[in-house]
Backbone as XML, in Angstrom:
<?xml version="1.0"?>
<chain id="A" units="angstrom">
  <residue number="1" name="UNK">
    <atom name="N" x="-6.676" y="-18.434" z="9.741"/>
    <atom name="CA" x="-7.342" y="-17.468" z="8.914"/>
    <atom name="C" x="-6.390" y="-16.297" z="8.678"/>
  </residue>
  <residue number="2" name="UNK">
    <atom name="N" x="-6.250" y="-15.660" z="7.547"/>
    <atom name="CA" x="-5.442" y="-14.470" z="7.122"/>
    <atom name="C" x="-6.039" y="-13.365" z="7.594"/>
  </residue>
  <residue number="3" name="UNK">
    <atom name="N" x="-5.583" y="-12.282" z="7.997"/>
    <atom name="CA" x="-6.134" y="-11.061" z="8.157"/>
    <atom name="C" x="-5.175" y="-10.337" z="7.236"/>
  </residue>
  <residue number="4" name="UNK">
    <atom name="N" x="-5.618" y="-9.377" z="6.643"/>
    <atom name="CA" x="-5.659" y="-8.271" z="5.992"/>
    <atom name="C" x="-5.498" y="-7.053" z="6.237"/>
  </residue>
  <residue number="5" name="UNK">
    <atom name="N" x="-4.586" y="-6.284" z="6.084"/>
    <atom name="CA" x="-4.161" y="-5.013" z="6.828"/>
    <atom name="C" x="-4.371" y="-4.284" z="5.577"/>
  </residue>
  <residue number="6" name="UNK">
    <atom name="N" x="-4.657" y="-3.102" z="5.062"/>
    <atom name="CA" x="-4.626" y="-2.072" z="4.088"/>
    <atom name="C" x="-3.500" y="-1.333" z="4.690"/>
  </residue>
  <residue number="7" name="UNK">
    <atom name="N" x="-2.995" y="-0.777" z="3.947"/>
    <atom name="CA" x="-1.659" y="0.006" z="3.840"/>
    <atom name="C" x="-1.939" y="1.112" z="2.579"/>
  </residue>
  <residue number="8" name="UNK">
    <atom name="N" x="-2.440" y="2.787" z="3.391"/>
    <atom name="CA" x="-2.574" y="3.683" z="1.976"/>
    <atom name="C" x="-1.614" y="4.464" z="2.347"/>
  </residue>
  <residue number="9" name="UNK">
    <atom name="N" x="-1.112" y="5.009" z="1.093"/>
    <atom name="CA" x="-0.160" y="6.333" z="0.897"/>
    <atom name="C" x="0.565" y="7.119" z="1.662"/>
  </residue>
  <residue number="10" name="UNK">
    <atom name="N" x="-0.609" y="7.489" z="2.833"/>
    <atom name="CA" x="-0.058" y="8.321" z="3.905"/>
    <atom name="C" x="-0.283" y="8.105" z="5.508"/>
  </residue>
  <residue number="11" name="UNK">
    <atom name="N" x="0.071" y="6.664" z="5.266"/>
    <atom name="CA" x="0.111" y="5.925" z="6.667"/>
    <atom name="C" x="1.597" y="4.669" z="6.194"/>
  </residue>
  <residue number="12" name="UNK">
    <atom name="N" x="2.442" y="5.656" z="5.986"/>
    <atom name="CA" x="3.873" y="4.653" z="5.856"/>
    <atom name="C" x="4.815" y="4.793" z="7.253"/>
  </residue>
  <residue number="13" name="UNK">
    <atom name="N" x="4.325" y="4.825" z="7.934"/>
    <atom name="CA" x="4.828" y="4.890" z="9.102"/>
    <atom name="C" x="5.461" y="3.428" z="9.775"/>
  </residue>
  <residue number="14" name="UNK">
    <atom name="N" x="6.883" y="3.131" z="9.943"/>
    <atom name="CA" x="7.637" y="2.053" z="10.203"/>
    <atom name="C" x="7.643" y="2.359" z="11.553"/>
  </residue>
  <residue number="15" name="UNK">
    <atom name="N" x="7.209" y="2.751" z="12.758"/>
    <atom name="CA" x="7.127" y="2.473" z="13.952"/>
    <atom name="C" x="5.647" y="2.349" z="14.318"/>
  </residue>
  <residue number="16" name="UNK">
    <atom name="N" x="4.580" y="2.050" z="13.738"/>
    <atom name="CA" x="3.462" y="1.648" z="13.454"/>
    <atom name="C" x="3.743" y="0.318" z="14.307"/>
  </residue>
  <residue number="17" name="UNK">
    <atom name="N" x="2.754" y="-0.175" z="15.189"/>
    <atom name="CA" x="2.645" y="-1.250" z="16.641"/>
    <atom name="C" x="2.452" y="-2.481" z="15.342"/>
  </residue>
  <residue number="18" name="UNK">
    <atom name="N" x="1.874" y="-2.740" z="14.066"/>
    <atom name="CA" x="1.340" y="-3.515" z="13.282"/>
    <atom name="C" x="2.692" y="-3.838" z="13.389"/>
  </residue>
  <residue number="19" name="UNK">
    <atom name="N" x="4.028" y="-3.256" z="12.966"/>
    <atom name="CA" x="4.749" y="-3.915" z="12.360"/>
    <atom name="C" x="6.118" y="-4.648" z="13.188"/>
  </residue>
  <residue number="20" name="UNK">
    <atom name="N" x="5.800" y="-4.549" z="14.418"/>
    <atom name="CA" x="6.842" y="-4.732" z="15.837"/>
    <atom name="C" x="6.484" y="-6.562" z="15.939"/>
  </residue>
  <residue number="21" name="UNK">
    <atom name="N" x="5.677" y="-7.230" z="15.306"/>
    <atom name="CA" x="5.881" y="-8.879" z="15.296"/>
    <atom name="C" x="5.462" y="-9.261" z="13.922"/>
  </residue>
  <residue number="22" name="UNK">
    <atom name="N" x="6.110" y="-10.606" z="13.426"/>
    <atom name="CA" x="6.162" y="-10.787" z="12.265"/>
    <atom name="C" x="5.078" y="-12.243" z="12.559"/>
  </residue>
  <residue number="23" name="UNK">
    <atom name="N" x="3.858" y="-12.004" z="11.823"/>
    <atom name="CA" x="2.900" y="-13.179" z="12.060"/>
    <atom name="C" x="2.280" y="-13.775" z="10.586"/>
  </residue>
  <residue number="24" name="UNK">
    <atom name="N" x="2.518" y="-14.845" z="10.425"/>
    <atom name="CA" x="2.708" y="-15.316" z="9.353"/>
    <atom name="C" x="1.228" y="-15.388" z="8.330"/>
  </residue>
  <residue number="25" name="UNK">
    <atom name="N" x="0.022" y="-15.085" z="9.698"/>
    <atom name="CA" x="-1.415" y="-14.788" z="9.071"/>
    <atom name="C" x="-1.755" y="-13.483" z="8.493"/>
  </residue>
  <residue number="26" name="UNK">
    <atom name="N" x="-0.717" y="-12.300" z="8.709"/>
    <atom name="CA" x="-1.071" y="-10.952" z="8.478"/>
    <atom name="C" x="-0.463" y="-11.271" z="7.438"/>
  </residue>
  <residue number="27" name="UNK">
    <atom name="N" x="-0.936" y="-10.148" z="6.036"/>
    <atom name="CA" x="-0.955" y="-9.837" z="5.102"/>
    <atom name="C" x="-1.043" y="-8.231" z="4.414"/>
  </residue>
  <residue number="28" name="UNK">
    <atom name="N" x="-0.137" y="-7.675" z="4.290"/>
    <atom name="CA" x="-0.323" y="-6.101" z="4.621"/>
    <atom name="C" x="-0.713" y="-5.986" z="2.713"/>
  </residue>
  <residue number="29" name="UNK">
    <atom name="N" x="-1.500" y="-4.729" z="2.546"/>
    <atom name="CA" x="-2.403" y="-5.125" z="1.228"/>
    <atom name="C" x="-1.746" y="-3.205" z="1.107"/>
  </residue>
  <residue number="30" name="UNK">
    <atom name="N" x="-1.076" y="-3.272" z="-0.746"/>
    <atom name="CA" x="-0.897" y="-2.001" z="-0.749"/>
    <atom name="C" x="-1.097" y="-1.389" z="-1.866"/>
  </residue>
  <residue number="31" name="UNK">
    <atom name="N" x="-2.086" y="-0.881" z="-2.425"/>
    <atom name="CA" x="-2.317" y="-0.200" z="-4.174"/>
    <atom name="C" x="-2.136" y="1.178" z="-4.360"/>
  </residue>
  <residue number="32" name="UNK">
    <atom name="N" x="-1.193" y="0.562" z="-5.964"/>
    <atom name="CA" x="-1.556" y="2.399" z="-6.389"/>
    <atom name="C" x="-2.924" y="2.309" z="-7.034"/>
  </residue>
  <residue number="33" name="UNK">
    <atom name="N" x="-3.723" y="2.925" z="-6.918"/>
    <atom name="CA" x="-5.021" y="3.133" z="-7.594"/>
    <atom name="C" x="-5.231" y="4.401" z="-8.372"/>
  </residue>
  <residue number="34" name="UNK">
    <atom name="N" x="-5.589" y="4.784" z="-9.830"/>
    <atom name="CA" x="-6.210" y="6.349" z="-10.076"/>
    <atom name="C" x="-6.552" y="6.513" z="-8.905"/>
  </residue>
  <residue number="35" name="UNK">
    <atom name="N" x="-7.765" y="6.115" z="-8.617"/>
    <atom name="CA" x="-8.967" y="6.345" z="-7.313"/>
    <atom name="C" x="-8.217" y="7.626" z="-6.622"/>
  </residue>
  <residue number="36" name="UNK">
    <atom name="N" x="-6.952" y="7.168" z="-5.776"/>
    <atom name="CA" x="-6.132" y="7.723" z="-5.387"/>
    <atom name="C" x="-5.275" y="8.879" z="-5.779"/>
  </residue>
  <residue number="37" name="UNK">
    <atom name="N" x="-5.221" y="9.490" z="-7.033"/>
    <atom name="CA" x="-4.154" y="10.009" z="-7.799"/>
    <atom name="C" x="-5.399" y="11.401" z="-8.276"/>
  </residue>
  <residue number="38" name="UNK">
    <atom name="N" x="-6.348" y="10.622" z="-8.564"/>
    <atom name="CA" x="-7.754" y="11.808" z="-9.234"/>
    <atom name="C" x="-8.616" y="12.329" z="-8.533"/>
  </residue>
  <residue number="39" name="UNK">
    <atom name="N" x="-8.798" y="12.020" z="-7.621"/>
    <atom name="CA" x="-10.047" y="12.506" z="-6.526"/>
    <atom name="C" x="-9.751" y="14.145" z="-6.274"/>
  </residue>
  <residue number="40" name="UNK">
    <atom name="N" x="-8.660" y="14.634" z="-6.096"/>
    <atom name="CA" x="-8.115" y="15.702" z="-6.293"/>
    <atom name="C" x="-6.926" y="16.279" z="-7.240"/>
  </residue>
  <residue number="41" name="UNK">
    <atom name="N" x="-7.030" y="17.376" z="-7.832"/>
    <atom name="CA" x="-5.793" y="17.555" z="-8.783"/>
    <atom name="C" x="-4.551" y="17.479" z="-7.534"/>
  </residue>
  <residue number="42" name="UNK">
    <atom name="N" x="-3.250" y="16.925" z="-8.522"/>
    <atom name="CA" x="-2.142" y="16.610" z="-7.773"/>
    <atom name="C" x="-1.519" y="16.953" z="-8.569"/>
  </residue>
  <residue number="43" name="UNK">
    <atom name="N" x="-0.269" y="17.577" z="-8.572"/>
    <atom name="CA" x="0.945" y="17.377" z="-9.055"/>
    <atom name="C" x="1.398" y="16.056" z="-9.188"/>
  </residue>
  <residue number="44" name="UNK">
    <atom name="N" x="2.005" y="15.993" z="-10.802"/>
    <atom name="CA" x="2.315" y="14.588" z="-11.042"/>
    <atom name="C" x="3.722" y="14.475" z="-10.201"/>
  </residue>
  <residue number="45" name="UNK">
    <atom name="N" x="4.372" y="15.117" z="-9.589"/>
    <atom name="CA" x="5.773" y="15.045" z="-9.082"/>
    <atom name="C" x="5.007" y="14.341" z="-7.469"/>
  </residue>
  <residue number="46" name="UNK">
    <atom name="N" x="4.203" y="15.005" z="-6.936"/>
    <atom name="CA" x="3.704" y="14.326" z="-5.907"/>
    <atom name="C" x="3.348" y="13.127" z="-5.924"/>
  </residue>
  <residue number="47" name="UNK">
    <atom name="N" x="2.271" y="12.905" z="-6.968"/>
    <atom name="CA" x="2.068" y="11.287" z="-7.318"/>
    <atom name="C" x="3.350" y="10.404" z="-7.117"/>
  </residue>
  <residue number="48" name="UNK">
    <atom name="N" x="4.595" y="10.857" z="-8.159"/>
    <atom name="CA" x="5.192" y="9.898" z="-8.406"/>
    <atom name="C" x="6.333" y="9.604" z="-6.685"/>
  </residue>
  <residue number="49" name="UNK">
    <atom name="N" x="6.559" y="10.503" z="-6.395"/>
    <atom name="CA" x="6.885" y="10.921" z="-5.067"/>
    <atom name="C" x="6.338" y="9.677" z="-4.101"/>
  </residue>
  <residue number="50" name="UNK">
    <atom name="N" x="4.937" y="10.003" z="-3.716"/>
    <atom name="CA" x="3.615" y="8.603" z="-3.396"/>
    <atom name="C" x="3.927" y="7.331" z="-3.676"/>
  </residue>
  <residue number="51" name="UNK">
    <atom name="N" x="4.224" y="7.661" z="-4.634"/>
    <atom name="CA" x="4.255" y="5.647" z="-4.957"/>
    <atom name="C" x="5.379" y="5.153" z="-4.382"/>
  </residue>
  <residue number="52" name="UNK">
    <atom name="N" x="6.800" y="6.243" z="-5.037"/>
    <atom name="CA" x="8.030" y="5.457" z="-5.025"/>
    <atom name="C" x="8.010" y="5.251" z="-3.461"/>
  </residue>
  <residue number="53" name="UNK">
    <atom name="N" x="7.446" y="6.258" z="-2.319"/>
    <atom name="CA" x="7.529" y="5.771" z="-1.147"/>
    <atom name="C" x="6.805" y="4.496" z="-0.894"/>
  </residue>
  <residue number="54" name="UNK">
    <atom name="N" x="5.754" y="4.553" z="-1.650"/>
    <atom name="CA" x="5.166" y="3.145" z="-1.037"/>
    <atom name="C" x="5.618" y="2.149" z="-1.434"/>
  </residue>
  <residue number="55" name="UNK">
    <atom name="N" x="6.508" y="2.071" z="-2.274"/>
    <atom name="CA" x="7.029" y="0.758" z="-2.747"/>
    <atom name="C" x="7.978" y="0.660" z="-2.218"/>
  </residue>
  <residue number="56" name="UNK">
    <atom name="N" x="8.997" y="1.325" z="-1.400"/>
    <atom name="CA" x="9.998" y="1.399" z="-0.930"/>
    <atom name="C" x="9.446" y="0.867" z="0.641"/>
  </residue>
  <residue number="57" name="UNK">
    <atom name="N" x="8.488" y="1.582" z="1.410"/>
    <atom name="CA" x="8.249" y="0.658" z="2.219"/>
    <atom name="C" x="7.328" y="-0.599" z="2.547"/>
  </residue>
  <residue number="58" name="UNK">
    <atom name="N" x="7.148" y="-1.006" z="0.831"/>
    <atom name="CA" x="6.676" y="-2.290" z="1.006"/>
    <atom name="C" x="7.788" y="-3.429" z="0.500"/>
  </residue>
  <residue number="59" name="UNK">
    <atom name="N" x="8.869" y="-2.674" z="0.032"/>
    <atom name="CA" x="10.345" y="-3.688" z="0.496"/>
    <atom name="C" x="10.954" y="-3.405" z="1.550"/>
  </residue>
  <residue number="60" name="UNK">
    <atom name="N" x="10.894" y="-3.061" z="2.286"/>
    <atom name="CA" x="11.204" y="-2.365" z="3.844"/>
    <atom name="C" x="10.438" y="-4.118" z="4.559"/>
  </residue>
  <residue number="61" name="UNK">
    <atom name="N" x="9.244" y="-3.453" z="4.333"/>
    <atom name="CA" x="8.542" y="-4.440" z="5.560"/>
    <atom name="C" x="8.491" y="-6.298" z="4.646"/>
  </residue>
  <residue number="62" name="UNK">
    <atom name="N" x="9.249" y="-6.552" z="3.703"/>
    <atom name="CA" x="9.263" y="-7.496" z="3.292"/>
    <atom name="C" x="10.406" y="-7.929" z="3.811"/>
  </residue>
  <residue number="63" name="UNK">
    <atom name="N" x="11.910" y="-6.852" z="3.811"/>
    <atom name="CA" x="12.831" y="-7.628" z="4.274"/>
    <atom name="C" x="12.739" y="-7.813" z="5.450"/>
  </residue>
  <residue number="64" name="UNK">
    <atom name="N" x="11.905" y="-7.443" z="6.677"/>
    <atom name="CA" x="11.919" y="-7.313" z="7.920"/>
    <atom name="C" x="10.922" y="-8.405" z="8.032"/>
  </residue>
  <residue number="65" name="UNK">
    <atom name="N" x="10.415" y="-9.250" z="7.217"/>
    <atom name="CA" x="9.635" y="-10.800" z="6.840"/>
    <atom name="C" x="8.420" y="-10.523" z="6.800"/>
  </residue>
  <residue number="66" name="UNK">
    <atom name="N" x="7.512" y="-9.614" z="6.909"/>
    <atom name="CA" x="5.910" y="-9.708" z="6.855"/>
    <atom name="C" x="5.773" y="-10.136" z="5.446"/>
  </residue>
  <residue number="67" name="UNK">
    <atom name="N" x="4.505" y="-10.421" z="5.532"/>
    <atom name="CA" x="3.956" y="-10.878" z="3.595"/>
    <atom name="C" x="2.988" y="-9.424" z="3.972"/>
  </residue>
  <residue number="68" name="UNK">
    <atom name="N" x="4.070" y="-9.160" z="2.013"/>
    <atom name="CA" x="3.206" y="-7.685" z="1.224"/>
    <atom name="C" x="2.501" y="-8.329" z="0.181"/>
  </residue>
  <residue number="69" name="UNK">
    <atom name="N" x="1.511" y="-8.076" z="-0.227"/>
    <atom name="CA" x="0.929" y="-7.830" z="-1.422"/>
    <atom name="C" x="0.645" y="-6.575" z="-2.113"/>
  </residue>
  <residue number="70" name="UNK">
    <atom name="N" x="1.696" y="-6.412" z="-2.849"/>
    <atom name="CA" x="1.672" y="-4.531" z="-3.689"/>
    <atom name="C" x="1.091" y="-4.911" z="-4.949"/>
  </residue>
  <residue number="71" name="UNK">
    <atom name="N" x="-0.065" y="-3.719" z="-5.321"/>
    <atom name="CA" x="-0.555" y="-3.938" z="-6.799"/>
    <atom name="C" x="-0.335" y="-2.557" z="-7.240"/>
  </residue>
  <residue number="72" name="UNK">
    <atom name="N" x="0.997" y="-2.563" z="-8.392"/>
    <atom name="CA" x="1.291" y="-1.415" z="-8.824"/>
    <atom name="C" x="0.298" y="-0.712" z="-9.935"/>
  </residue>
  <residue number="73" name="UNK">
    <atom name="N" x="0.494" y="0.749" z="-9.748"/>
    <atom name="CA" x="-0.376" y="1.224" z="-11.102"/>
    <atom name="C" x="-0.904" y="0.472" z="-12.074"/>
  </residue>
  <residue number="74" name="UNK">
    <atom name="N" x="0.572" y="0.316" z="-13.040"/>
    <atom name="CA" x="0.167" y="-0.631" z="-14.231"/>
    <atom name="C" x="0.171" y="-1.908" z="-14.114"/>
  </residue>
  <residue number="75" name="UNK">
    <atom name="N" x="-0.494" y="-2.432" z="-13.297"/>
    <atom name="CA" x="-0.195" y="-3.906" z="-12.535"/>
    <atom name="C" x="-1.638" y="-3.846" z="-13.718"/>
  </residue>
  <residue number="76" name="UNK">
    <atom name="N" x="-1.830" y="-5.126" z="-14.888"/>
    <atom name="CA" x="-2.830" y="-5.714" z="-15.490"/>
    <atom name="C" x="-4.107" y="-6.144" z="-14.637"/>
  </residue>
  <residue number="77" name="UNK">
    <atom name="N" x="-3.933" y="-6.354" z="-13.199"/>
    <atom name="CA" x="-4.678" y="-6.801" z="-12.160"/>
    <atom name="C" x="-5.624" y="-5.652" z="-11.374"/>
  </residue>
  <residue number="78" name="UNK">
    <atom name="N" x="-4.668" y="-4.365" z="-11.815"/>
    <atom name="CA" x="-5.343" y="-3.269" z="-10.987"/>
    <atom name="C" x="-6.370" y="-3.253" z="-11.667"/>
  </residue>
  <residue number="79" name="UNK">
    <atom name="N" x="-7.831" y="-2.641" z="-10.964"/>
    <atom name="CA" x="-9.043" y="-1.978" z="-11.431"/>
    <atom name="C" x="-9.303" y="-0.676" z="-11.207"/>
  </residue>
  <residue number="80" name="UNK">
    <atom name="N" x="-7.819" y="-0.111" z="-10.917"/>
    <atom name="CA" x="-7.652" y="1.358" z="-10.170"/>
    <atom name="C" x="-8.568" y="2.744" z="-9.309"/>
  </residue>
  <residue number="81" name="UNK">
    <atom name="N" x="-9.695" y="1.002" z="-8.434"/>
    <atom name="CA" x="-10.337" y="1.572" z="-7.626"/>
    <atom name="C" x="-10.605" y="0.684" z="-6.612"/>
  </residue>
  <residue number="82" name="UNK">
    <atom name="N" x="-10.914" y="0.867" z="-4.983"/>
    <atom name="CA" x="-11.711" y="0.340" z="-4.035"/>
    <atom name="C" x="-12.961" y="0.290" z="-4.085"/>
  </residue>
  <residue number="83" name="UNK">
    <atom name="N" x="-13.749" y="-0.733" z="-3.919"/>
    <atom name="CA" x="-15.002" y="-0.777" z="-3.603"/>
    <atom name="C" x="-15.412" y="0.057" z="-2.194"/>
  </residue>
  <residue number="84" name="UNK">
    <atom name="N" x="-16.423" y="0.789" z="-2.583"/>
    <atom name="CA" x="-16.715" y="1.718" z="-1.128"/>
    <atom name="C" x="-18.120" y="1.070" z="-0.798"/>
  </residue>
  <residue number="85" name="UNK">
    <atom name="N" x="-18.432" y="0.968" z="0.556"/>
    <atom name="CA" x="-19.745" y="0.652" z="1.091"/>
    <atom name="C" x="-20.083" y="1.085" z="2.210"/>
  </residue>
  <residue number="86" name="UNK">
    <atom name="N" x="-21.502" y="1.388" z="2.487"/>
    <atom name="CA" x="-21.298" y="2.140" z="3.677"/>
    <atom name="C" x="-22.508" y="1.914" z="4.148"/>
  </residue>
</chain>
């Protein structure tokens, strides 16, 4: 069975215990979403700041072998939101 890790914005932390074994069922899950970008006004320099880190360490933890799944901004796939439930 796959498990699913979420990976947001400001949890890019590479000494994170998740990422010290490479297991071929984990799946680290990472979006840019509006959701993310609008909830509060931001500076667009921050935004763009945000991403480029997250994409940078979701080739980080690719060359180090985990499976990423990144869905960029303009990814046709994004719905540039999480489902919330509670």
């Amino acid at each position: 069975m796959t498990e699913v890790r979420l990976i947001l914005g400001d949890q890019l932390s590479p000494t994170h215990s998740w990422y010290g074994r490479i297991d071929p069922d984990v799946v680290f899950v990472m979006m840019e979403t509006r959701q993310e970008t609008d909830y509060v006004r931001h500076h667009a320099q921050k935004i763009i700041a945000i991403f480029a880190a997250m994409r940078e360490f979701a080739r980080t933890l690719r060359e180090w072998g985990h499976r990423v799944e990144y869905l960029a901004l303009d990814d046709v796939d994004n719905r540039q939101t999480l489902p919330v439930q509670y």
